[in-house]
N, C-alpha and C positions, 0 to 999 in steps of 0.2 A: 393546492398542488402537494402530492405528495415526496417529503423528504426520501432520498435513496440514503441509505449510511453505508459505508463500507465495512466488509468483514474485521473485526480487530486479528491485527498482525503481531501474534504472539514476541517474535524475534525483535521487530521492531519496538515495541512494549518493553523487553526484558533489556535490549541497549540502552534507550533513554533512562530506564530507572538505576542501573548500573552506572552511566554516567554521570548521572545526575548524585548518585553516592559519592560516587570518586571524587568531581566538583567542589563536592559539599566539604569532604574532609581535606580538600586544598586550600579550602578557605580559610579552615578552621586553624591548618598548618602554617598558615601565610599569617593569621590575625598570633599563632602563638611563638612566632620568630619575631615579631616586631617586639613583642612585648617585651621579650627574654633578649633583646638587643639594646631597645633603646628606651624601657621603661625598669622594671626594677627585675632583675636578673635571678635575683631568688624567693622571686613571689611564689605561692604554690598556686599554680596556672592549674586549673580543671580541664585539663586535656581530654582524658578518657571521657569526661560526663558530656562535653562538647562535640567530638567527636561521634558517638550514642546519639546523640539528640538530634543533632546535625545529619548525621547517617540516617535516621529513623523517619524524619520529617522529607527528607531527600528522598527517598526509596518509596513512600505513601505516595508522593506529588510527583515521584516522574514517573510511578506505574499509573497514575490517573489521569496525568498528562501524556502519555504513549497512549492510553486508550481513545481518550477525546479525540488528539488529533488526528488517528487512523479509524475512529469509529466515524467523525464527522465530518472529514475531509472533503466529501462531496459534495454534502451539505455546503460548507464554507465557500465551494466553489459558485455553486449554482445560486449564488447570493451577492448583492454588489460588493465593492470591495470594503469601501468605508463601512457597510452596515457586519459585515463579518468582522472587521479588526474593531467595530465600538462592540460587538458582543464578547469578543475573545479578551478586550483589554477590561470590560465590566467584571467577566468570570478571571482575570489573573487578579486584578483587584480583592474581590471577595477572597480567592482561593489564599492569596499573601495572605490576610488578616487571619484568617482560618488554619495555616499551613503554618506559619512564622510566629503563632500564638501559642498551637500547640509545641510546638517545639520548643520555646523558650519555657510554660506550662512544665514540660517533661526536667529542662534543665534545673529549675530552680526545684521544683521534688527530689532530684538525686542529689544537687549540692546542699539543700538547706535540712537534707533528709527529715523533713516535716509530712505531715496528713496533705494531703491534695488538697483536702478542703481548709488548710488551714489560713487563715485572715494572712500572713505575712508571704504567701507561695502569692496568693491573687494579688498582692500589692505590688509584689515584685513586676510580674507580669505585667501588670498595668503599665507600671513606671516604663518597663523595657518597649513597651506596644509605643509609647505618646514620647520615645527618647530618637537619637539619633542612629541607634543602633537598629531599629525597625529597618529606617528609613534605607540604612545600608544595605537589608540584605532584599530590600522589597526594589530598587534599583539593581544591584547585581544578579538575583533571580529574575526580573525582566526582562534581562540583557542574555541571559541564560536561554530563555523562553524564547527570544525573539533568533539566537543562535542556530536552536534545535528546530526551531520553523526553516529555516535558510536550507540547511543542512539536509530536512527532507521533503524540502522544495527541490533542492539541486536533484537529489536522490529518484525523486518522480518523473523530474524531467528528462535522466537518463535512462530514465529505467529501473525495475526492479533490484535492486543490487547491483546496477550495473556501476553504477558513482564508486561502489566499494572497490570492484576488479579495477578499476580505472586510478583510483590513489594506489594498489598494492603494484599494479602495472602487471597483471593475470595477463591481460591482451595483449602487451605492446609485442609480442611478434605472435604470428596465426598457430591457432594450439586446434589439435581437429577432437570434436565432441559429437556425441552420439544424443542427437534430441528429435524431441517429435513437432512437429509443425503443422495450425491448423489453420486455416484460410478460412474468415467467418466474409460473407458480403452481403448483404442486403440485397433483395432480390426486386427489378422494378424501379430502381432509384432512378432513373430517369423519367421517367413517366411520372414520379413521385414529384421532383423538380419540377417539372412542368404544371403540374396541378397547384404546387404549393409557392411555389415562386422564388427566389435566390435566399430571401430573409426566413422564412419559416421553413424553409428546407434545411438551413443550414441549423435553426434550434430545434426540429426533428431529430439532425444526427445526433447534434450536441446529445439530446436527449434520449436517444437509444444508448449511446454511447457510454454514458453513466449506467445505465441502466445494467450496459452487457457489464460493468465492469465491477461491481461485488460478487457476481457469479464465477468470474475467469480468476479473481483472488482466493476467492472459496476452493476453488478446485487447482490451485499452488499455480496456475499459468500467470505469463508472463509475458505481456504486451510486446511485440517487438516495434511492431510498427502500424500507423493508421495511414492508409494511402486510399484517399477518398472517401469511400463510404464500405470499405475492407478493412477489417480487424485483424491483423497478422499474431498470434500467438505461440506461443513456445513453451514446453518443458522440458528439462532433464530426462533421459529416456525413464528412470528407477520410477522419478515423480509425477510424471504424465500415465505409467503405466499402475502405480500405484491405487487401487480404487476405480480403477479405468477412469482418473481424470479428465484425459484429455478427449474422452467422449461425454463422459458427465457434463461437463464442463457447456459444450453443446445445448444439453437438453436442460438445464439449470437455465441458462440464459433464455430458452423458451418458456419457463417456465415464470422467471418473472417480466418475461415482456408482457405473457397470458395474463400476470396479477395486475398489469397496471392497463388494460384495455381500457379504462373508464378515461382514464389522462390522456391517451392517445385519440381515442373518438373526439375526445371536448375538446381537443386543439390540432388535430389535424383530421379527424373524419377516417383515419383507418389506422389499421394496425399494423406495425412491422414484422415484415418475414423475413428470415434470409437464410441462407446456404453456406454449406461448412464441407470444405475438404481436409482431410488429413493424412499426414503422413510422415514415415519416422527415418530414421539414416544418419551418416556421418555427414558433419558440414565441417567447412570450416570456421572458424570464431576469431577477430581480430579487431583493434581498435584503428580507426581508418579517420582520415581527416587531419586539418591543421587548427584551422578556425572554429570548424564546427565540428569538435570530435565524438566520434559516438563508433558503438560496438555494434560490427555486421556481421551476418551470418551468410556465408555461398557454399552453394554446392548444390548436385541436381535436386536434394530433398525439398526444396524450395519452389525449384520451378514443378514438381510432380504436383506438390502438395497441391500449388493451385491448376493444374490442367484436371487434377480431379475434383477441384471445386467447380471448373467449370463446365463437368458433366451432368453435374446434377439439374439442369432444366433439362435437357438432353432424356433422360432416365424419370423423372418426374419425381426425382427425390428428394430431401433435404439435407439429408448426410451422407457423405460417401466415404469411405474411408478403403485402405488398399489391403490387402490379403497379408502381407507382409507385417501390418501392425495389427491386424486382426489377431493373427495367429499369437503373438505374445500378449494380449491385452485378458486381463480377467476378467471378465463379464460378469456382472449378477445376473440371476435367474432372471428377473423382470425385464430384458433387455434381450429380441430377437432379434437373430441376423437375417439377410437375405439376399443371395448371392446376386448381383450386376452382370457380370460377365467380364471374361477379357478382353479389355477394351484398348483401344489404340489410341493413346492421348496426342494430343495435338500437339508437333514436334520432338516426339519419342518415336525409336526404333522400334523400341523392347512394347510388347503391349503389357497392360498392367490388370492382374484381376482385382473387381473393384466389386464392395458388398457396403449395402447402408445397413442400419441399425432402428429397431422401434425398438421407445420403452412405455 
């Protein structure tokens, strides 16, 4: 079976290494207040070199660590749970001894200002790796690591940056935003269930699902909601229109569903199709709930997006998208339009001109 990896998330990447700096030089601030309190007051404490070393090693390990975790997140998922945390806890393992060696490596070359290679820098090292000092910081960097898992566990489950607006409290009354909305649904899924049966239908989805989901990151979209076998997506109107992601976005996902036809014949006997409406407008944006809170989107952009998803059997296409985001979206040359008509969607007054896209 082939691993899916996720796109690495720049932003996401440059937080954890950033925080993981800050961390690092609290520690270092924490380990040189005790000292200067309750051990000898006018010791000449190696603040700066510590501080360097500490910073340097910090900044290596949480930009390696922001990539891992966002490059192999999917990986990690579609794996039992115990065989993912003995691989993650085998690699923090290795990466301490490797991470907390050089660092210590760096400290004792600027404090003993000796040759790298010289016999009394490796000794040092030695001693600090097999002391209690290792021990320290291979425990609070664990604790660190197991933190920054929580933090964008919570972060996935809300949503893309949604965890963020929800501590700053963006949402907590309805702010109205200008986004684009595309309604992705697999086409056939009942037919699909009934061939395949309640268990293998349901790691079918699972398994598109992952699949749709390095291409909708690739192209900056933003999961809003999975409501059965519909992928509801979102972007910022600037972001969606940028690159014409939020049609890219589309044909990216057909494209690696095409790359993995071999996994899909050998364990379900066909391939997944589906259908994508889109469309762009003011909504409004609020964080709703007591128990289970989470950020919703209303307004009619929502209910269009999917009545024009559900044209597309209707028209025999697979994208439709409405005249209205057509007309602001930059298109590359390799990407023909071809007009629908104006059509009268299902519980709309107004009819809507509606045009799909080949690329």
């Amino acid at each position: 079976m082939k691993t899916t990896y996720a796109p690495i998330n720049k932003r996401r990447v440059i937080y954890i290494a950033i925080g993981w700096v800050l961390l690092s030089w609290v520690q270092v601030f924490y380990d040189y207040l005790v000292v200067l309190n309750f051990v000898l007051p006018q010791i000449d404490y190696p603040l700066w070199q510590l501080l360097f070393s500490n910073g340097l090693v910090a900044l290596i390990a949480g930009t390696i660590t922001g990539i891992f975790l966002t490059k192999l997140n999917l990986w990690i998922r579609s794996h039992l749970f115990w065989k993912a945390m003995l691989s993650i806890l085998s690699i923090y393992i290795l990466g301490s001894i490797v991470f907390i060696g050089f660092g210590s490596f760096c400290y004792q070359v600027m404090t003993k200002q000796l040759s790298p290679f010289h016999p009394t820098i490796l000794k040092e090292v030695a001693t600090f790796m097999t002391g209690p000092d290792f021990f320290k910081h291979f425990i609070s960097w664990g604790l660190i690591l197991f933190i920054t898992m929580i933090i964008l566990e919570i972060n996935d489950k809300y949503g893309q940056g949604n965890f963020r607006y929800m501590l700053t409290g963006r949402y907590f009354q309805p702010v109205e935003e200008e986004r684009i909305f595309l309604f992705m649904d697999l086409k056939g899924s009942t037919t699909i269930a009934e061939q395949l049966g309640p268990k293998r239908y349901f790691q079918f989805l699972q398994d598109f699902i992952n699949d749709a989901t390095p291409p909708i990151l690739q192209t900056k979209g933003r999961i809003y909601q999975y409501v059965g076998d519909e992928i509801i997506i979102n972007w910022k109107m600037d972001t969606g229109l940028q690159d014409a992601n939020c049609v890219q976005c589309f044909f990216k996902v057909q494209e690696t569903i095409r790359a993995r036809r071999n996994h899909y014949y050998q364990n379900y006997q066909l391939l997944p199709q589906f259908k994508a409406g889109v469309h762009c407008g003011k909504v409004m944006a609020g964080e709703i709930g007591v128990v289970k809170k989470e950020i919703t989107f209303s307004g009619d952009v929502l209910n269009t997006a999917s009545r024009i998803q559900n044209e597309c059997n209707k028209h025999g296409v697979l994208l439709l998208l409405s005249e209205k985001l057509l007309n602001l979206l930059p298109l590359p040359a390799s990407m023909e339009t071809k007009a629908i008509g104006n059509i009268e969607l299902r519980g709309k007054q107004e009819k809507v001109n509606l045009f799909t896209i080949y690329s």
